[in-house]
C-alpha positions in Angstrom: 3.9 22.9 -23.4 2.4 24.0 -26.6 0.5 26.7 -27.0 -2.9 25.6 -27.2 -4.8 24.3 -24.5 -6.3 21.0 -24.1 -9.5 21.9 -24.8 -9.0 23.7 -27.8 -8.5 27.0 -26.4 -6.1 29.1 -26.5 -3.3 28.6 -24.3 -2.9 31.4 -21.3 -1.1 31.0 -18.1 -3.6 30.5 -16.0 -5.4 28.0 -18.3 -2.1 25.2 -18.5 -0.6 26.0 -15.5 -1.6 22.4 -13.8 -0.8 19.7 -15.8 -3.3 17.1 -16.6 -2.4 14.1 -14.2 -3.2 16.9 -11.2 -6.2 17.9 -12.8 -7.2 14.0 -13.4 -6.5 13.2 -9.3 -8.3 15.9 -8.1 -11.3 15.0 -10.5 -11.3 11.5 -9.1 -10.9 12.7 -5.5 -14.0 15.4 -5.7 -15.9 11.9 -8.0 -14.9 9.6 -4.8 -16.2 12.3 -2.5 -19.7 12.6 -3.9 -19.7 8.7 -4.3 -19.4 8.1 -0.3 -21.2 11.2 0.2 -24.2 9.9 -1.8 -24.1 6.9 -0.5 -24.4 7.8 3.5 -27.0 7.4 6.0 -27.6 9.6 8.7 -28.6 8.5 12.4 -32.3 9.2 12.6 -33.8 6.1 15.0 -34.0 5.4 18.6 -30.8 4.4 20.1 -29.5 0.9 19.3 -27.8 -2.1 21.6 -24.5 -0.5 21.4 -25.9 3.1 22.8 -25.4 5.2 19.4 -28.4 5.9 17.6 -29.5 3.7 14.1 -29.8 4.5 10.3 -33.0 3.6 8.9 -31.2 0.4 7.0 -30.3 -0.5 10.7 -33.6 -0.5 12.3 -36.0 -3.4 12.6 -39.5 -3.4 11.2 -41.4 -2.1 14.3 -38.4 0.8 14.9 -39.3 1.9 11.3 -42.6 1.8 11.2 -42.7 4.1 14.9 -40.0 6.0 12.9 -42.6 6.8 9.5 -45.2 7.8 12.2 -43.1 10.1 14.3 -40.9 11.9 11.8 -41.9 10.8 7.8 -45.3 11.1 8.0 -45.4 14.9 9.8 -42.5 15.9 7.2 -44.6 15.0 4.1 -48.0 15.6 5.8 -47.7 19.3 5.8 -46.6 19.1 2.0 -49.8 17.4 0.7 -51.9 19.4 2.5 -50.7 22.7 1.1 -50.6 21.2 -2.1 -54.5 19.5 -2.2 -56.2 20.2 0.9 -59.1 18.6 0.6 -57.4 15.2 -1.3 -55.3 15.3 1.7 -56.8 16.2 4.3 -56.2 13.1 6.4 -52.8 11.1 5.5 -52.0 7.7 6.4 -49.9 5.0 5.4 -52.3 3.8 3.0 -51.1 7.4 0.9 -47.7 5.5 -0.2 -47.9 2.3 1.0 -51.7 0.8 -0.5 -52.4 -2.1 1.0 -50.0 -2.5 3.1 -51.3 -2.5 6.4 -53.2 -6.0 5.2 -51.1 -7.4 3.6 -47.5 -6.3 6.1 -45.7 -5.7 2.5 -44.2 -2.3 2.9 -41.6 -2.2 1.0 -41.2 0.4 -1.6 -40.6 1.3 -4.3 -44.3 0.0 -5.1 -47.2 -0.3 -7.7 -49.2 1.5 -5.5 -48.2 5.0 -6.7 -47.8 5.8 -10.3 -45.2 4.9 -12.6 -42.8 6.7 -14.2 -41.7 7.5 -17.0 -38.0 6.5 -16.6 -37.2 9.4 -19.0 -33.7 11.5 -17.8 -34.5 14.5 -15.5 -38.2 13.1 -15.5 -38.8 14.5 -19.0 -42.4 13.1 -19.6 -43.2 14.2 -15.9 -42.4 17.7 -16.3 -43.8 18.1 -19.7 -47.5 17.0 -18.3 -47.6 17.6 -14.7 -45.0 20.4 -14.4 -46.2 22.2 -11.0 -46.6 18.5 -9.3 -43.0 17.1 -10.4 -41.8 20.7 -9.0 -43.5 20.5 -6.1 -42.2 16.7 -5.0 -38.6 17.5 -6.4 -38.4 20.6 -4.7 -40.3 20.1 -1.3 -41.3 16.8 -0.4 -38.3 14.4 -2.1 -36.1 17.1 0.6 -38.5 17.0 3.6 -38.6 12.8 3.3 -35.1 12.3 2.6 -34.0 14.2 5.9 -37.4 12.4 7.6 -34.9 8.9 6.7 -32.0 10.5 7.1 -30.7 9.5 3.8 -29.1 11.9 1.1 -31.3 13.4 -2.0 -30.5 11.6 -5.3 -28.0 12.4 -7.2 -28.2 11.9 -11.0 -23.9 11.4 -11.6 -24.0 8.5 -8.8 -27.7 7.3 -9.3 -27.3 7.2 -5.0 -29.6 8.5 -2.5 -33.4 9.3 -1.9 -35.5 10.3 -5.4 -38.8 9.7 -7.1 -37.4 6.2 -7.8 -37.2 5.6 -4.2 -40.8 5.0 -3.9 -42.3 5.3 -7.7 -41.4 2.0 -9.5 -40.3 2.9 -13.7 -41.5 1.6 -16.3 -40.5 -1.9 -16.4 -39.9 -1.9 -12.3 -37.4 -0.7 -9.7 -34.7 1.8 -11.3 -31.9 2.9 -9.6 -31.1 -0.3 -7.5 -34.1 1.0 -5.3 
């Protein structure tokens, strides 16, 4: 082995001591990890047909709407509130959802909220509303990704629960939300 590392540095024992293929596998192992990691669902529903209890991607319409009332809705309630009392005050469905109780389309992300800016790390967000991108990335993305059951967002995979999961960019869904 020569005597400088791969990296440029100098080479010292405990610097080149595994050789590069190990280094490789274990990379992709820990990569593969966070990939199925990212991309799970935990049980969070009422108990299905075959007696263990359902994902949110497994439960029908009604089950997830009983489901936003029962567990999203006091997770994210309590977050508003101490944010903007008196805006919040009262939350609903109409809060993320619009319209949606007229017109049964609940799927997110939606219009209703505001865009984004689709810049990386929310650059544009954090620049002009700094203590409300905080406040969501820190304290309510958290509290409504456990509410589903689903893992945070992770910005390597571009898996799991984020602003994108209910704030469309700016030329639509990002993310494949």
């Amino acid at each position: 082995m020569s005597n400088m590392h791969r990296l440029g540095n100098k080479c010292t024992p405990a610097l080149c001591r595994v050789p590069l293929l190990q280094c490789l596998a274990a990379a992709a192992a820990m990569a593969a990890a966070a990939v199925l990691h990212c991309a799970s669902q935990r049980a969070v529903g009422p108990v299905g047909p075959d007696g263990r209890q359902l994902t949110w991607s497994e439960m029908s319409f009604q089950q997830r709407r009983a489901h936003m009332k029962s567990a999203v809705i006091p997770a994210a309630a309590p977050i508003f509130r101490a944010w903007r009392p008196q805006r919040f005050a009262t939350i609903g469905c109409a809060l993320c959802h619009g319209d949606a109780e007229r017109t049964g389309d609940f799927r997110m992300p939606t219009d209703h909220l505001p865009r984004l800016s689709g810049e990386v790390l929310l650059g544009h967000e954090r620049a002009n509303f700094p203590e409300t991108t905080q406040l969501k990335l820190d304290r309510l993305v958290p509290a409504v990704a456990g509410a589903l059951g689903m893992d945070g967002f992770n910005i390597i995979t571009r898996r799991g629960f984020g602003c994108y999961s209910c704030h469309l960019g700016p030329r639509g869904p990002m993310f494949g939300h």
